[in-house]
C-alpha positions as CSV (number, residue, x, y, z in Angstrom):
1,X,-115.2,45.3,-34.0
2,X,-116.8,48.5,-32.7
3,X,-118.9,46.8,-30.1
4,X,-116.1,44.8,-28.6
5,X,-114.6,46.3,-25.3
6,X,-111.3,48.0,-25.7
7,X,-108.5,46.7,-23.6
8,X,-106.7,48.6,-20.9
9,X,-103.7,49.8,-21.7
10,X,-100.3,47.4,-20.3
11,X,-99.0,49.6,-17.8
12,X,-95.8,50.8,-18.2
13,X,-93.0,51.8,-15.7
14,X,-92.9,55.3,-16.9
15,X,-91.8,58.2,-14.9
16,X,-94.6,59.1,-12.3
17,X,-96.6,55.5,-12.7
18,X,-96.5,53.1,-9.7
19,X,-95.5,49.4,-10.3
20,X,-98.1,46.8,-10.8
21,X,-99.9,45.1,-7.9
22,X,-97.9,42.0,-5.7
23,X,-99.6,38.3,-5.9
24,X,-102.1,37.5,-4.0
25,X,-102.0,35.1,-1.0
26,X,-104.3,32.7,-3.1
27,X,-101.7,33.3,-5.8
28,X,-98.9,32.2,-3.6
29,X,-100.3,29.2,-2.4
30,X,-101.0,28.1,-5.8
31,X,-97.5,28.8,-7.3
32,X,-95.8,26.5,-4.5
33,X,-98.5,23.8,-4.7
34,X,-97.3,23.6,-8.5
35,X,-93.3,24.0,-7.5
36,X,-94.1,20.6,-4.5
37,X,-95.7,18.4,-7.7
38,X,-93.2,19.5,-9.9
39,X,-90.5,18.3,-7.4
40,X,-92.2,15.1,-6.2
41,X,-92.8,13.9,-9.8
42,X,-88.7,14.7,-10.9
43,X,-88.0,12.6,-7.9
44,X,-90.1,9.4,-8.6
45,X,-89.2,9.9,-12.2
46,X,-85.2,9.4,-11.1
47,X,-85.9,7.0,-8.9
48,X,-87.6,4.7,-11.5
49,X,-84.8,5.5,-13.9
50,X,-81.8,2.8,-13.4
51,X,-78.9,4.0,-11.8
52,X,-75.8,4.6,-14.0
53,X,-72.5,2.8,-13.6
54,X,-69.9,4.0,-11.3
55,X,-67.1,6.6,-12.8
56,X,-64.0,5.9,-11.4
57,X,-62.9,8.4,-9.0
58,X,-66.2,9.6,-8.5
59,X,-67.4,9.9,-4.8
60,X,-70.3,7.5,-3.8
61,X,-73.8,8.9,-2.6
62,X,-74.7,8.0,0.5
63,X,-77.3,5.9,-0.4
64,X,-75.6,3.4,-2.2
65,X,-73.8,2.7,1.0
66,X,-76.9,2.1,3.3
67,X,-78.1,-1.0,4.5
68,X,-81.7,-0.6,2.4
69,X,-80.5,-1.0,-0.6
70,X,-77.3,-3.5,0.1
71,X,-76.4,-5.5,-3.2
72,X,-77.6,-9.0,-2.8
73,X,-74.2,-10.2,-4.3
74,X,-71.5,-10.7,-1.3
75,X,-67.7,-11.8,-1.4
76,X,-68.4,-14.8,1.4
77,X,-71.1,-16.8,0.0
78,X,-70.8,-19.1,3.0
79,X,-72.0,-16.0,5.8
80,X,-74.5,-13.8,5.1
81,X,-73.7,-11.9,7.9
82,X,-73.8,-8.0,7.4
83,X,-73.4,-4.7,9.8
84,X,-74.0,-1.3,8.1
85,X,-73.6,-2.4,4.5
86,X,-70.5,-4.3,5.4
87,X,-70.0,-8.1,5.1
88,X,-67.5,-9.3,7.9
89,X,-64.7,-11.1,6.7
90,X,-63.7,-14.9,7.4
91,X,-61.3,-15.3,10.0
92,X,-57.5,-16.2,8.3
93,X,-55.9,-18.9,10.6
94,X,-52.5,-17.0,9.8
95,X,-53.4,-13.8,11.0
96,X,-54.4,-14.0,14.4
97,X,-53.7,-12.9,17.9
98,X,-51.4,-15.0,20.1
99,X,-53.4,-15.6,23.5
100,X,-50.0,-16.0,25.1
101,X,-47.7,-13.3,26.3
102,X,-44.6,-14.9,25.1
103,X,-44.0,-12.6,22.4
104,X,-40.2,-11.9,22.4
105,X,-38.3,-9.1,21.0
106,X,-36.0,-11.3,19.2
107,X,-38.5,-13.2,17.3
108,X,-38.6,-10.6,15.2
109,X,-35.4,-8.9,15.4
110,X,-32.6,-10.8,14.6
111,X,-29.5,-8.6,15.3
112,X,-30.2,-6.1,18.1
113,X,-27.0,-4.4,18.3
114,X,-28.1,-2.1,21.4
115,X,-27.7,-5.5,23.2
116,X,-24.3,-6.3,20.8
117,X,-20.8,-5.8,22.8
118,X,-18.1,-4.0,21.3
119,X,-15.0,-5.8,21.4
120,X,-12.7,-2.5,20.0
121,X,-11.9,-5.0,16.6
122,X,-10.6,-7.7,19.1
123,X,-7.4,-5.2,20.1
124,X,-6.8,-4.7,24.0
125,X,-8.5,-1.4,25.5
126,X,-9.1,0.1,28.7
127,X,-12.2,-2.2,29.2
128,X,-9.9,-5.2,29.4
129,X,-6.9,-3.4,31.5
130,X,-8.1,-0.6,33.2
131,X,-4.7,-0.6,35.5
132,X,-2.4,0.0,32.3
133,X,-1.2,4.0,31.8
134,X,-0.2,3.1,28.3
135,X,-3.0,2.4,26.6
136,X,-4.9,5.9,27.9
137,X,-5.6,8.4,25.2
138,X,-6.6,11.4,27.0
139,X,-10.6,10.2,27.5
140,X,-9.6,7.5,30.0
141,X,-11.8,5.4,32.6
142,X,-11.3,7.6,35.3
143,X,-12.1,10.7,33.2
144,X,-15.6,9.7,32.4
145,X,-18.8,11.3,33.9
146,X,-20.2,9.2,37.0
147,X,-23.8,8.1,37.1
148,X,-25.9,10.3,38.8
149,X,-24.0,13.5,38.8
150,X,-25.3,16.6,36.9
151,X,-23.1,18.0,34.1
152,X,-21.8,21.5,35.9
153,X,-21.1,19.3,38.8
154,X,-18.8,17.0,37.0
155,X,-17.4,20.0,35.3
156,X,-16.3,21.4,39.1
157,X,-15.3,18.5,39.6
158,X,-12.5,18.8,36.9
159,X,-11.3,22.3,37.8
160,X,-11.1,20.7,41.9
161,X,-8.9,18.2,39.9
162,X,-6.8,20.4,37.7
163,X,-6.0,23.0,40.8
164,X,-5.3,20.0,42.9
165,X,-3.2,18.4,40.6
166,X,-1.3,21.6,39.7
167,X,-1.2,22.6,43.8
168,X,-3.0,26.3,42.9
169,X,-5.7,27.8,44.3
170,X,-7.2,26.6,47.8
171,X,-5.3,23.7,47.4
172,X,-1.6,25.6,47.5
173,X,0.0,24.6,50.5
174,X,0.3,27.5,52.8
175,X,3.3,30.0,53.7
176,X,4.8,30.1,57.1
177,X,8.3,30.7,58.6
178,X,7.3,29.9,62.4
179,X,10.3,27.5,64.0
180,X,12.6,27.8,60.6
181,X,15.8,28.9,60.6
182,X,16.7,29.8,56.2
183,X,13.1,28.6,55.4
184,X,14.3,25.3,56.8
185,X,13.1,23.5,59.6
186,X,15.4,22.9,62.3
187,X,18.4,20.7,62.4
188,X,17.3,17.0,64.2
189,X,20.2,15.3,64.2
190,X,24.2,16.8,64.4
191,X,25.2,15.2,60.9
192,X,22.5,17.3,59.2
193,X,23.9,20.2,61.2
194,X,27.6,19.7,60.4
195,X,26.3,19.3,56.4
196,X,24.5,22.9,56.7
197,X,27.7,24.5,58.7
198,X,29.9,22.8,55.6
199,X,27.5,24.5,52.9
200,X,27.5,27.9,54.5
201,X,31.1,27.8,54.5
202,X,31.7,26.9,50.9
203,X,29.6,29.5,49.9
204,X,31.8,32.3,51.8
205,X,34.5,30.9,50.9
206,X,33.2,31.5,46.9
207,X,33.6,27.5,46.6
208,X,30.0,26.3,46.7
209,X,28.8,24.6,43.5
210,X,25.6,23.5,44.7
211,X,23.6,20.5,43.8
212,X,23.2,21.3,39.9
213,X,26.7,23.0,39.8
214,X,25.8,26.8,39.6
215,X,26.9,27.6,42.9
216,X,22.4,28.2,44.3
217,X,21.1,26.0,47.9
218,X,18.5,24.4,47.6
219,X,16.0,25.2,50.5
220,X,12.3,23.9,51.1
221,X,9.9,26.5,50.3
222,X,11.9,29.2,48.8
223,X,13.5,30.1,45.5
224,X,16.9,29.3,44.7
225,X,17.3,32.5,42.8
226,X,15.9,35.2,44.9
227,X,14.7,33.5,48.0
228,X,10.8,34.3,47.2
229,X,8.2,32.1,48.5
230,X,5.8,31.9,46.2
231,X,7.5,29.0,44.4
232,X,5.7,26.7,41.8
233,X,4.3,24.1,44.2
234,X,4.4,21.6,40.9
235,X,7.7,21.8,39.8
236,X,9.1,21.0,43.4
237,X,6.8,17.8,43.6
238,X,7.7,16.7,40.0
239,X,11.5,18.4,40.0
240,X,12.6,19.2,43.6
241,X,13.6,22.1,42.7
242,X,12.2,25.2,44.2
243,X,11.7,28.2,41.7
244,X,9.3,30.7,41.5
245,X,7.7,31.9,38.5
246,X,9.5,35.0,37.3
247,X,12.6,33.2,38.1
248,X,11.7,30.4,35.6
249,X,10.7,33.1,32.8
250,X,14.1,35.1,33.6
251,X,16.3,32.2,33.6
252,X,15.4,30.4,30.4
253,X,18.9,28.8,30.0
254,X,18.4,26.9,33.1
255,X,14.8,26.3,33.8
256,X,13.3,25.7,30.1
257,X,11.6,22.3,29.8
258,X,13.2,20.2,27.4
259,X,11.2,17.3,25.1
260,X,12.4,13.7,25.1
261,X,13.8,14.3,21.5
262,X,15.7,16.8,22.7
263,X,17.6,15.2,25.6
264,X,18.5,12.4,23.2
265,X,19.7,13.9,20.1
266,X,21.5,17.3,22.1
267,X,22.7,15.7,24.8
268,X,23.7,12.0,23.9
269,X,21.1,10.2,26.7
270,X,20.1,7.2,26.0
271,X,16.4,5.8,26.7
272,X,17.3,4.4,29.9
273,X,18.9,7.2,31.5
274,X,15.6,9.2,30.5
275,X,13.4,6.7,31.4
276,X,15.0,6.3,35.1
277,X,12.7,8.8,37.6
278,X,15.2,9.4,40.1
279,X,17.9,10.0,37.6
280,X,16.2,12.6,35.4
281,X,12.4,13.2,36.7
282,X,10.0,14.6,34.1
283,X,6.6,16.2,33.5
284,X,3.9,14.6,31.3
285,X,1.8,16.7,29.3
286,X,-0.6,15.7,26.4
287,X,0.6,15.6,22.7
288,X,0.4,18.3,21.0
289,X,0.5,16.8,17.5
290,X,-2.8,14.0,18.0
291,X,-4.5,13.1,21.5
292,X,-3.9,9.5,20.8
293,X,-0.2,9.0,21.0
294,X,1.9,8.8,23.9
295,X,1.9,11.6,26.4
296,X,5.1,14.6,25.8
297,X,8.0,13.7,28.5
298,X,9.2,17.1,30.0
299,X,12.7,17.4,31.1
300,X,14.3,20.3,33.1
301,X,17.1,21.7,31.2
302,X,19.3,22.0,34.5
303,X,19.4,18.7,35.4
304,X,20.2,17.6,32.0
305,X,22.7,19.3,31.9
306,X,23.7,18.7,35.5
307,X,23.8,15.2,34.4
308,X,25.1,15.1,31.1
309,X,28.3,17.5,32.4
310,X,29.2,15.4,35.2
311,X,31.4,12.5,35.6
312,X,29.1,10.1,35.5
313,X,28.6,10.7,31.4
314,X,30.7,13.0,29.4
315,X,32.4,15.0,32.0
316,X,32.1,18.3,30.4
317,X,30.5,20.3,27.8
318,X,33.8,20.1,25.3
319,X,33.8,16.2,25.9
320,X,29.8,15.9,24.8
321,X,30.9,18.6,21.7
322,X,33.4,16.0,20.9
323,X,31.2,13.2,21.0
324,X,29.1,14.2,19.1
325,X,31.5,15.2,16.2
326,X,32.4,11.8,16.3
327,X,29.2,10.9,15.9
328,X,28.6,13.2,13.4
329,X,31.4,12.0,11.3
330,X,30.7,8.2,12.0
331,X,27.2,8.9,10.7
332,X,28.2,10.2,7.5
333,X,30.8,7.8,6.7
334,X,27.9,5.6,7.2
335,X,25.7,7.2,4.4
336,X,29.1,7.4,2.3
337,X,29.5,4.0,2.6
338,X,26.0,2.8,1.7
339,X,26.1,5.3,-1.4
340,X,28.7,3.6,-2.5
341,X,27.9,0.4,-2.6
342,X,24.3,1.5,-4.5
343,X,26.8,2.8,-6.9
344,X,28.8,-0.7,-6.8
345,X,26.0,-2.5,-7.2
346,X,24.6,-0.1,-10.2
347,X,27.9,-0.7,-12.1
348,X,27.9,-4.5,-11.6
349,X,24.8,-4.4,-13.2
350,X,25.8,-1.7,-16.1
351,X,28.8,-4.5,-17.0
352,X,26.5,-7.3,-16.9
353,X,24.3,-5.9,-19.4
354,X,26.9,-4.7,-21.7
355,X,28.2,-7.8,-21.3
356,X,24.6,-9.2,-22.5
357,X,24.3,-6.8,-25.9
358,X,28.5,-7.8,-26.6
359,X,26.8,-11.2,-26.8
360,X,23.6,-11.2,-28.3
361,X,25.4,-8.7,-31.1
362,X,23.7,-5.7,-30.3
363,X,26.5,-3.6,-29.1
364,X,25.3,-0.8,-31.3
365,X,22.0,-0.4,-28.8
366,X,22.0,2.4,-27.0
367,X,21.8,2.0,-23.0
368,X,18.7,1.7,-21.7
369,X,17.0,-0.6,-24.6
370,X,15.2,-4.1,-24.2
371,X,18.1,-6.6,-24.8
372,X,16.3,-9.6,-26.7
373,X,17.5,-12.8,-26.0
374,X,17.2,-16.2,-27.9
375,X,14.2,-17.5,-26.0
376,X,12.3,-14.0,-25.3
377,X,8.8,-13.5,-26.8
378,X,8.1,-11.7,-29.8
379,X,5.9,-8.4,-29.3
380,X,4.6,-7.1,-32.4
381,X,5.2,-3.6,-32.6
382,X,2.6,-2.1,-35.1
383,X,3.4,0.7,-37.6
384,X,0.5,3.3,-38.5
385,X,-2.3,2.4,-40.4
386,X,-2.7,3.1,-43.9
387,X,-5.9,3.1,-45.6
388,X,-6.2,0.2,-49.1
389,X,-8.2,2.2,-52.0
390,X,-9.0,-1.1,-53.2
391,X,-10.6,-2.8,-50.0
392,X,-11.1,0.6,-47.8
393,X,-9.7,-1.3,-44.8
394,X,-6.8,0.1,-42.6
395,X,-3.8,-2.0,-43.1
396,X,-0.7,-2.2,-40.3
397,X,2.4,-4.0,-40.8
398,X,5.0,-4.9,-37.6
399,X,8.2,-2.8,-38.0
400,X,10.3,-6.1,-36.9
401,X,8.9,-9.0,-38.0
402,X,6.9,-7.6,-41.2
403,X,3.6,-9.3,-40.4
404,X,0.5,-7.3,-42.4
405,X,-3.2,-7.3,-41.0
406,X,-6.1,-5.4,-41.8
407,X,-8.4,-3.7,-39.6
408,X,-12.1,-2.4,-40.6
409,X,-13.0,0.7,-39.0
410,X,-16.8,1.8,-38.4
């Protein structure tokens, strides 16, 4: 034990002491020599090991998919045809594509109702009768949007047709008093001469009643009220009657617009009277209540009253007051006499059913009771139920005829 060498001492990493000494190059080359055989041996050691079965949902490597190692069992035994792992499928005689070009939409559609024609439930529209006024709504044919025309130029379009309708704007005729004599043109003929001389000698005279009866002339192009000439260019197309528009706001007991209602319940017209455009001309505007009904009939309150005054209807306005009160009173002897035939007919019908009880010996019933007669069917009319100690079913008897039955309840 003495003889034999002592060992160094291990080297520690004290304070002070530098670390040991790196590998070697020979060392190196050794250490990955061993880590290659190591590897290489793993590898033929898996690769002679059989594979393992497939987990389901597990991803496949990629060499199970390539063509080296392609199972020998394939789906088509009769082709052994592969390309990249892949066997190629048999051709299906019903899946195939048609070398013609006849393919038609509608052999696979069979109601296509972009080509389908609306027939409006088979009622008559505009389609049918463009021509006919009454069956436009507000959104007629002529309303609609051309082809080819932007939006904002259909929408001036509509304001050109509004002003032009209405006579405002560049389309208001213009003003001028060059060869007029009153805001009239000229005299042609001596009759129409003599009729003017007449008029402007009534109304000196304090006798001139005027067209309407309230003593104004009527002149082209100027107000009846205060001779202005900026009159409302629509109501003397529609009316004939020139009136400007502070005129029309000033005088509302002459130039309000009346509704068809109105003229036929206030003033006693009748449908034909109103209906009649040279009688009583009116202005159509749309209905307030729903687009789709008729359009609102417009009636000038002076000419309604023009008309209803004169001789031609009730004269005056105490003769249309009296009418009416006639009316008035015809009407409710009319409801009178319908209540009381109701009440006729309710007491014929009181008598026969007392008659009925009197009969049947039930004159004791109160009104308003079932009468029962000989051949009416019995209705059991079930008392409530009472419960059998014995049994522990519900029994109910009928409070008329006395029939028992039994009931189980769960």
């Amino acid at each position: 034990m003495a003889d034999r060498p002592a060992t160094p001492p291990r080297a520690t990493r004290s304070a002070g002491k530098l670390p040991p000494n790196p590998p070697t190059p020979e060392q190196i080359r050794r250490i990955e020599e061993a880590r290659l055989r190591a590897k290489a041996q793993a590898q033929q050691a898996q690769a002679s090991r059989p594979s393992p079965a497939p987990v389901a949902g597990t991803k496949r490597t990629y060499s199970s998919i390539t063509s080296s190692i392609t199972p020998t069992q394939s789906r088509n035994a009769s082709s052994a045809q592969t390309s990249g792992g892949f066997t190629q499928p048999p051709s299906n005689s019903y899946i195939h594509q048609s070398k013609s070009k006849d393919i038609k939409r509608s052999d696979f559609i069979d109601y296509d109702f972009s080509t389908m024609t609306d027939t409006k439930g088979g009622f008559l529209s505009t389609t049918d009768d463009p021509h006919n006024r009454a069956m436009w709504t507000g959104k007629g044919r002529e309303e609609q949007k051309p082809e080819g025309m932007t939006l904002a130029e259909w929408e001036r379009e509509q304001v050109r047709k509004k002003l032009r309708e209405a006579r405002a704007g560049p389309y208001e005729p213009g003003i001028s008093i060059l060869n007029a004599v009153n805001g009239k043109d000229e005299a042609e003929d001596e009759e129409a001469a003599l009729v003017e001389a007449a008029e402007n000698a009534e109304m000196e005279a304090g006798t001139y009643k005027g067209k309407y009866g309230d003593g104004k002339k009527d002149v082209a192009g100027k107000c009846r009220e205060c001779n202005s000439l900026e009159i409302d260019w629509k109501w003397a197309d529609t009316f004939h009657v020139s009136v400007c528009s502070r005129c029309k706001e000033l005088y509302p007991d002459k130039y309000s617009l009346l509704t068809k209602t109105e003229a036929r319940d206030d003033y006693l017209l009748t449908n034909p009277e109103l209906a009649d455009e040279d009688l009583l001309p009116h202005l159509e505007r749309p209905n307030p209540h729903k687009t789709s009904f008729h359009n609102m009939q417009l009636f000038l309150r002076l000419q309604v009253e023009a008309y209803a005054f004169s001789p031609k209807k009730w004269g005056s306005a105490e003769a249309l007051d009296e009418e009416y009160g006639k009316r008035t009173i015809v009407s409710k002897q009319r409801k009178e006499k319908k209540f009381k035939n109701k009440l006729e007919d309710l007491k014929r019908r009181t008598r026969v059913e007392a008659y009925k009880r009197a009969r049947l010996g039930q004159g004791e019933a109160e009104f308003g009771q079932k009468i029962k007669g000989r051949y009416d069917k019995h209705e059991h009319e079930w008392g409530r139920g009472v419960l059998h100690p014995e049994t522990g079913m519900t029994r109910k008897s009928c409070t008329e005829c006395g029939m028992e039955v039994e009931e189980l309840e769960f």
